[in-house]
KOLDRENZA-240133 format. One record per residue (C-alpha): residue number from 1; residue in one letter; x, y, z. Coordinates in pm, 1 decimal, padded with zeros to 6 digits, m for minus. Example, Ala and Ser with C-alpha at 12.3 -4.5 7.8 and 13.67 -1.06 7.14 Angstrom:
KOLDRENZA-240133
<rec 1,'a',<01230.0,m00450.0,00780.0>> <rec 2,'s',<01367.0,m00106.0,00714.0>> 
***
This chain:
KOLDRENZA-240133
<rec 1,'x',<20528.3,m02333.6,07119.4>> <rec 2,'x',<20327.5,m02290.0,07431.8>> <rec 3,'x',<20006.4,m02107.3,07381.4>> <rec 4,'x',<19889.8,m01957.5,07745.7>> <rec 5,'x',<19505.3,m01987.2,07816.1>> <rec 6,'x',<19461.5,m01876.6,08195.5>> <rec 7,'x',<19602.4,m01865.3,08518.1>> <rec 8,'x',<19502.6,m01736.1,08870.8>> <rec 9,'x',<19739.2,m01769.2,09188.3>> <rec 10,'x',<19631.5,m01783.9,09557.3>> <rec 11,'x',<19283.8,m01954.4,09463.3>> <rec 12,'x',<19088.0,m02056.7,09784.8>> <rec 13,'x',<18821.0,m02276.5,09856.8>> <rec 14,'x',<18642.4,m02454.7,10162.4>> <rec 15,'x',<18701.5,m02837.8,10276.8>> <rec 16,'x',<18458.2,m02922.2,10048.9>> <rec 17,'x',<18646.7,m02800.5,09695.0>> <rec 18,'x',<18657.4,m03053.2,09451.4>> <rec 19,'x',<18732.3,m03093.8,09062.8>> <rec 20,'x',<18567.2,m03380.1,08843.2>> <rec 21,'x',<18653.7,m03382.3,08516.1>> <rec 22,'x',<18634.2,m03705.4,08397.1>> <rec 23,'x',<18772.6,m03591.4,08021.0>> <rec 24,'x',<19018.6,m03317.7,08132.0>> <rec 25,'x',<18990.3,m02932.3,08090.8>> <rec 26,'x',<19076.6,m02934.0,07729.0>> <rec 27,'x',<19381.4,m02838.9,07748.1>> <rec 28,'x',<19726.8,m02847.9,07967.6>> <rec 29,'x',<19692.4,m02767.1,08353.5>> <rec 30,'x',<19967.0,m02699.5,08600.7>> <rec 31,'x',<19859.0,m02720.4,08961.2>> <rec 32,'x',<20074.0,m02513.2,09253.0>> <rec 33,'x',<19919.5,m02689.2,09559.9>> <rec 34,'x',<19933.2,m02465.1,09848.4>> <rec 35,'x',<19739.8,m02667.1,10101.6>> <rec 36,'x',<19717.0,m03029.2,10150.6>> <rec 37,'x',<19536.3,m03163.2,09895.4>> <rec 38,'x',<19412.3,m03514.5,09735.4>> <rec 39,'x',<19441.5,m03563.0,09348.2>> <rec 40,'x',<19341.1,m03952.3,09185.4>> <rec 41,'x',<19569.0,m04012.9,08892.4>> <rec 42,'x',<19566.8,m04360.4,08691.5>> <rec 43,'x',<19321.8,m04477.4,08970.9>> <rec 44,'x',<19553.9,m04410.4,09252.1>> <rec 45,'x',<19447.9,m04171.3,09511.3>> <rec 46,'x',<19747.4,m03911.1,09602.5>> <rec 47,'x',<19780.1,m03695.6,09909.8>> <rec 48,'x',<19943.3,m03443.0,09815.2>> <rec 49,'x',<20169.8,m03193.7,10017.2>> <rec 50,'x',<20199.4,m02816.4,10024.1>> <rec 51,'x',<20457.9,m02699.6,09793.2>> <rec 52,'x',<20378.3,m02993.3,09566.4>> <rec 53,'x',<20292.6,m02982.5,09167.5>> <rec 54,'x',<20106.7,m03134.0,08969.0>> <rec 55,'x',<20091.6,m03123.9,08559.7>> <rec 56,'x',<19827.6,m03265.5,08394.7>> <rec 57,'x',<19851.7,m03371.3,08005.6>> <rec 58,'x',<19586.3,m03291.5,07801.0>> <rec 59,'x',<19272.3,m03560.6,07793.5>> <rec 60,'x',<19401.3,m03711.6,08133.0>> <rec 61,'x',<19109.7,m03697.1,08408.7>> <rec 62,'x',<19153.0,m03413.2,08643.0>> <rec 63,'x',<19008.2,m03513.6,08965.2>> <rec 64,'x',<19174.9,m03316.3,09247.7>> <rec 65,'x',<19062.5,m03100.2,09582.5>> <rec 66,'x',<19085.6,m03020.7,09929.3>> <rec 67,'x',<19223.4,m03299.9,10193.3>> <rec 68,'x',<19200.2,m03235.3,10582.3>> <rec 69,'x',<19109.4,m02869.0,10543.8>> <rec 70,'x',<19059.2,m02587.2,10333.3>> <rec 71,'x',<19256.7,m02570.6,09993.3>> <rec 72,'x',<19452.6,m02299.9,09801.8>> <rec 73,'x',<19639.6,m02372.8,09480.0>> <rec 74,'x',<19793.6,m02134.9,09162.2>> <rec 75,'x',<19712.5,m02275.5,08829.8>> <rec 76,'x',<19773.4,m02223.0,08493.4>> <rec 77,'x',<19608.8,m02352.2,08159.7>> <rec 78,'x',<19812.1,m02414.5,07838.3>> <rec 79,'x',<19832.2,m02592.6,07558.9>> <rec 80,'x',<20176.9,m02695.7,07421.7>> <rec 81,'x',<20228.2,m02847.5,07001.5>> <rec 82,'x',<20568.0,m02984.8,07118.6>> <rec 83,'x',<20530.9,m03244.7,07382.0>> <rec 84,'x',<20877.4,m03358.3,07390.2>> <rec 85,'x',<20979.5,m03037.1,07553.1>> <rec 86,'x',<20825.0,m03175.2,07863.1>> <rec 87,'x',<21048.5,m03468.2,07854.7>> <rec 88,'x',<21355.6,m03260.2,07756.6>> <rec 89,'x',<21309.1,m03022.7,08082.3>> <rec 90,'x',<21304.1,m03295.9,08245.6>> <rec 91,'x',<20929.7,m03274.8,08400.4>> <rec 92,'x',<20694.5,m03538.9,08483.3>> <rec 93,'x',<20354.0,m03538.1,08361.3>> <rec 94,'x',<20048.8,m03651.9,08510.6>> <rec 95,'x',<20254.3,m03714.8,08843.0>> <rec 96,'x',<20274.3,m03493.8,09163.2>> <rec 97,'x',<20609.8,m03366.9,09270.6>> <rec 98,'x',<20770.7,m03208.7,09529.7>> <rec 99,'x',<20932.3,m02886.3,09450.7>> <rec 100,'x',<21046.5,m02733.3,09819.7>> <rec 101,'x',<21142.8,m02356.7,09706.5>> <rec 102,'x',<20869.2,m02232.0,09465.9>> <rec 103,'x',<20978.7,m01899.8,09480.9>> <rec 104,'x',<21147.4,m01867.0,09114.4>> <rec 105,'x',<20868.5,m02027.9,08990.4>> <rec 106,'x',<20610.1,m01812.7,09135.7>> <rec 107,'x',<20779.3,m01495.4,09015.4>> <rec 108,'x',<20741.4,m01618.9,08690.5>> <rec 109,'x',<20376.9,m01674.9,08733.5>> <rec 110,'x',<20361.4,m01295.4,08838.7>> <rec 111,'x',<20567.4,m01199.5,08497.0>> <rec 112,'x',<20332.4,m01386.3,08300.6>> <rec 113,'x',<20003.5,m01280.8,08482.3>> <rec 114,'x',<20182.8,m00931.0,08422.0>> <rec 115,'x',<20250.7,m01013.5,08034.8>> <rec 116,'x',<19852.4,m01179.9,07981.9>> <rec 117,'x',<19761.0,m00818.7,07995.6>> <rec 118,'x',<20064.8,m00659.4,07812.2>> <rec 119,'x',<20037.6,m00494.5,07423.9>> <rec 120,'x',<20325.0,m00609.7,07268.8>> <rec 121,'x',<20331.4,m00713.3,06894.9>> <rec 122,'x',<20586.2,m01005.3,07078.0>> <rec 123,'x',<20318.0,m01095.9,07380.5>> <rec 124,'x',<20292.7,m01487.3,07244.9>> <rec 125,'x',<20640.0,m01537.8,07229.0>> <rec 126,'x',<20692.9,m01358.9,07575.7>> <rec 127,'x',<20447.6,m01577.1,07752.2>> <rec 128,'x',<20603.9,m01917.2,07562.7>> <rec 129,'x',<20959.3,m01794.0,07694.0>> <rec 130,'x',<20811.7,m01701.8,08026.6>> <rec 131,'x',<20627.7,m02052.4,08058.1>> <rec 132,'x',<20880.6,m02254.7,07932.8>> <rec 133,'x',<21126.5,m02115.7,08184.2>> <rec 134,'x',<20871.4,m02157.5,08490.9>> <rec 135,'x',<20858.5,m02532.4,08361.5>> <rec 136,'x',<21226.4,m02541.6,08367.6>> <rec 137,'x',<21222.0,m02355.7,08688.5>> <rec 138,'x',<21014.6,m02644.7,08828.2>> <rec 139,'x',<21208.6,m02944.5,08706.6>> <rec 140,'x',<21535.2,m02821.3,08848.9>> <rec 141,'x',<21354.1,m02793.0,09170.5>> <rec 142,'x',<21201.7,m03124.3,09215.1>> <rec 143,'x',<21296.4,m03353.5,09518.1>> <rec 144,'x',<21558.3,m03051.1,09618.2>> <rec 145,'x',<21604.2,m03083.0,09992.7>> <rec 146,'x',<21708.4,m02722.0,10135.2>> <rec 147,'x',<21889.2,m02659.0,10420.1>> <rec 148,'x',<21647.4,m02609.2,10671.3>> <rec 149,'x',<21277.2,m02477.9,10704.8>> <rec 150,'x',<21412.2,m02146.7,10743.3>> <rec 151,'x',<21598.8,m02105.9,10364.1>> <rec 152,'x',<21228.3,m02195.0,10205.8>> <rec 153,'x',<21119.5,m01949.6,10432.3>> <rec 154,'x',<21322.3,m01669.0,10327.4>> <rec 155,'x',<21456.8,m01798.1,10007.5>> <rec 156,'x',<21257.2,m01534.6,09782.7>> <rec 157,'x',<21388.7,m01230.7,10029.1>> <rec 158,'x',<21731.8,m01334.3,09978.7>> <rec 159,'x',<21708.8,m01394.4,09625.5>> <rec 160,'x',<21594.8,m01062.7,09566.7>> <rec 161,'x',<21808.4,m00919.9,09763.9>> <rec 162,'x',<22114.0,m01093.5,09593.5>> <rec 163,'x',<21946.2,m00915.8,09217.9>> <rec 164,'x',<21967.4,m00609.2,09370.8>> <rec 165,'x',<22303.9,m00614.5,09534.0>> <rec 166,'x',<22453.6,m00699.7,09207.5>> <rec 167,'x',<22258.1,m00474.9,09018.4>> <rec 168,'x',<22355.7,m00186.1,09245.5>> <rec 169,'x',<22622.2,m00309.5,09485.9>> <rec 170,'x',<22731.0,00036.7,09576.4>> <rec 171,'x',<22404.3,00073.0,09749.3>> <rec 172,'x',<22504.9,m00135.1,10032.6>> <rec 173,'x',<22761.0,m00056.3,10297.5>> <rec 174,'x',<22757.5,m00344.0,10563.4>> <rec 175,'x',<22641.8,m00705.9,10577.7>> <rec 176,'x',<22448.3,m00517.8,10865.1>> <rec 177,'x',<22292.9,m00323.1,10638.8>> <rec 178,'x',<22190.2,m00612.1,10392.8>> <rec 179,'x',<22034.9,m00809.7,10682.1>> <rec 180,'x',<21862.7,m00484.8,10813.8>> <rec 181,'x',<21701.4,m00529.8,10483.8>> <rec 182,'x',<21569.5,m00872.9,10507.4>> <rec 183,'x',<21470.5,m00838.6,10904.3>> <rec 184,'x',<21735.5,m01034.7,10993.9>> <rec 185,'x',<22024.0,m01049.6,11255.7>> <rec 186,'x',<22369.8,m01019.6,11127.0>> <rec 187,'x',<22469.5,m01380.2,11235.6>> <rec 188,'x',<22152.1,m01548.1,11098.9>> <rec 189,'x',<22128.1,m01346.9,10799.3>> <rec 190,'x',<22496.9,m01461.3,10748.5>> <rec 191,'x',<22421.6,m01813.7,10788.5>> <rec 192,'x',<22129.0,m01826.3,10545.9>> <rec 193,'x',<22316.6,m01630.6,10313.4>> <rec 194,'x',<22606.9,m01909.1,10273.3>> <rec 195,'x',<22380.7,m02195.8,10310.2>> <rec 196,'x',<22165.3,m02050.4,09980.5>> <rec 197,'x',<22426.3,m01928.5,09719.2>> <rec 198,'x',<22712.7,m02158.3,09907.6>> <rec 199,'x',<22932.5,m01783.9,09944.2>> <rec 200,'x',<22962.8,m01553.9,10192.4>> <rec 201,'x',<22776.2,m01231.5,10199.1>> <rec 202,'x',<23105.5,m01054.3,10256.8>> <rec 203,'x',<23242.9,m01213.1,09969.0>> <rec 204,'x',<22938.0,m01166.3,09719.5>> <rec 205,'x',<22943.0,m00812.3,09804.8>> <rec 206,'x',<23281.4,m00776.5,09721.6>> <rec 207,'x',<23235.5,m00935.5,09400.1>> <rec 208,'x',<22954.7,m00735.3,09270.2>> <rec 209,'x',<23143.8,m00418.1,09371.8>> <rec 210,'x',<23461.8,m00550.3,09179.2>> <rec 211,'x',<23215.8,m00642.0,08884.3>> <rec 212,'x',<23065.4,m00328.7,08860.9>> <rec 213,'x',<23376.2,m00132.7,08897.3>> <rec 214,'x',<23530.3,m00334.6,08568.6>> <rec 215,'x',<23254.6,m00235.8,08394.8>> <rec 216,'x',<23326.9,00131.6,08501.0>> <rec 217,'x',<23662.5,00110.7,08408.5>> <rec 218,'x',<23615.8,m00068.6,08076.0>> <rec 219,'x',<23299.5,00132.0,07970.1>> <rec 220,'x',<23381.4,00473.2,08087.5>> <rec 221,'x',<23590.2,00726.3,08142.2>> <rec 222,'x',<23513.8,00807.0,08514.8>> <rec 223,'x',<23814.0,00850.6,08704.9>> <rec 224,'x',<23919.7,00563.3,08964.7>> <rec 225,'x',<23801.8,00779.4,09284.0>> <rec 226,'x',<23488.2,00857.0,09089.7>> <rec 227,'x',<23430.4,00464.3,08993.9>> <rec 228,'x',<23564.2,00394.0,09380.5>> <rec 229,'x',<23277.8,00597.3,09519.1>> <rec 230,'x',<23034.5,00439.0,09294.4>> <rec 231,'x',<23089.0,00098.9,09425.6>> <rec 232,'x',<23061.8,00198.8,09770.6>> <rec 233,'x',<23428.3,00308.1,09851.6>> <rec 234,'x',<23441.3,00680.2,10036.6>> <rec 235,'x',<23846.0,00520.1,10036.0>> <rec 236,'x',<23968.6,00496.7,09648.6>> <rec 237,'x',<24333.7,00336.2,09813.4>> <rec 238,'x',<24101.5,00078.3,10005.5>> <rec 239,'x',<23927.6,00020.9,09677.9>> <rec 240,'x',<24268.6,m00027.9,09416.0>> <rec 241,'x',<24380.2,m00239.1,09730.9>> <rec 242,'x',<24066.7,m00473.2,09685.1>> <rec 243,'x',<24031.2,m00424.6,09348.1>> <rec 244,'x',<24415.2,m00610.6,09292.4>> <rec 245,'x',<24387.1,m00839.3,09541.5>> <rec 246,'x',<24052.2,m00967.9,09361.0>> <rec 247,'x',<24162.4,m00962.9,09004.5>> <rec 248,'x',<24559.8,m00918.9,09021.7>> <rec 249,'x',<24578.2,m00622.0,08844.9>> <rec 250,'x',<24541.0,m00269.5,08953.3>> <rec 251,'x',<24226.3,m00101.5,08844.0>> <rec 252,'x',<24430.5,00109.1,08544.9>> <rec 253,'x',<24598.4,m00159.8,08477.1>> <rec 254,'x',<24258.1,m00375.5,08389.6>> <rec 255,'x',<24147.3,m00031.6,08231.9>> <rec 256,'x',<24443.8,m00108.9,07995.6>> <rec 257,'x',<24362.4,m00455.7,07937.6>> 
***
């Protein structure tokens, strides 16, 4: 299990910030550097980049701080009795890594800074779930290459937007309207769209109408124009139309099913 101990996110410092602890903190440390930033592991003096992490085991040396400026990081403090979970994830200790898109991961950090002050009976195992996944979050991210400046940019936009559309897809009317949204043009909003989830938004939207209409059907008994309108559809023919050229059936007909 992973016991949480602190965190803090958007930390910031002068040029002159630096950390010298020659026998650790006492416990686990994950590092979110935000700024340039020079760390010394093993000996070895690291520059590291923005949107780079670093883990530290517990007992390593933590010697890390500003480079060529002033210096912002998130951090967390943990201590973890399985070790081989680390390994298992997939994530390097005691090594700094590149993770482009950190958006996932600081969401996470929000849901556990959230949690810290929560009153559950359930709180430890929340935060272990919620840590574990950030960690996991992390490792699938490392060395990723996106598509362009602009998809880091606006990755956490359009991944929210994405949980929304499919949580309530009847919501939105146009692609217009979803890029509208995200203070985006049409065509660029488009672009970024495909490039992220590798679908269109047209498409996507379609889908998460379709999906929430079979749960309609399956778990209701609202009529089909009722379920049409609720997916967006002031046209219930346009909808059956869509609805059987998505799934091959028409929507009684999966109703039946």
């Amino acid at each position: 299990m992973i016991e949480f101990h602190a965190m803090g996110m958007n930390y910031r410092h002068d040029k002159w910030f630096y950390v010298d602890r020659p026998h650790g903190s006492g416990d686990m440390l994950l590092l979110f550097f935000k700024t340039e930033a020079k760390a010394v592991i093993n000996g070895e003096t690291i520059i590291a980049t923005p949107r780079s992490v670093l883990l530290y085991k517990k007992g390593t040396p933590q010697y890390y701080g500003a480079y060529n400026g002033d210096y912002k990081n998130h951090f967390l403090h943990m201590d973890c009795d399985e070790p081989e979970f680390f390994a298992r994830a997939g994530f390097p200790l005691d090594t700094v890594v590149t993770v482009p898109d950190q958006s996932e991961a600081e969401e996470l950090l929000r849901l556990i800074g959230r949690e810290e002050m929560g009153i559950s009976h359930r709180r430890e195992e929340y935060m272990d779930m919620l840590i574990k996944m950030l960690i996991m979050k992390l490792a699938d991210g490392i060395g990723s290459n996106p598509a362009g400046e602009s998809i880091s940019v606006h990755g956490s936009d359009l991944d929210s937007l994405r949980a929304e559309l499919y949580a309530n897809a009847g919501s939105f009317g146009s692609v217009s309207q979803l890029a509208k949204r995200v203070n985006l043009s049409p065509s660029h909003f488009q672009q970024l769209y495909k490039e992220r989830f590798g679908v269109s938004c047209y498409d996507d939207l379609l889908s998460a109408r379709i999906k929430a209409a079979q749960y309609y059907l399956k778990n209701t008994a609202l009529t089909v124009k009722e379920i049409a309108a609720l997916c967006g559809y002031e046209n219930d023919v346009c909808f059956m139309r869509l609805f059987k050229r998505k799934t091959g059936l028409t929507p009684m007909g999966f109703r039946g099913t």
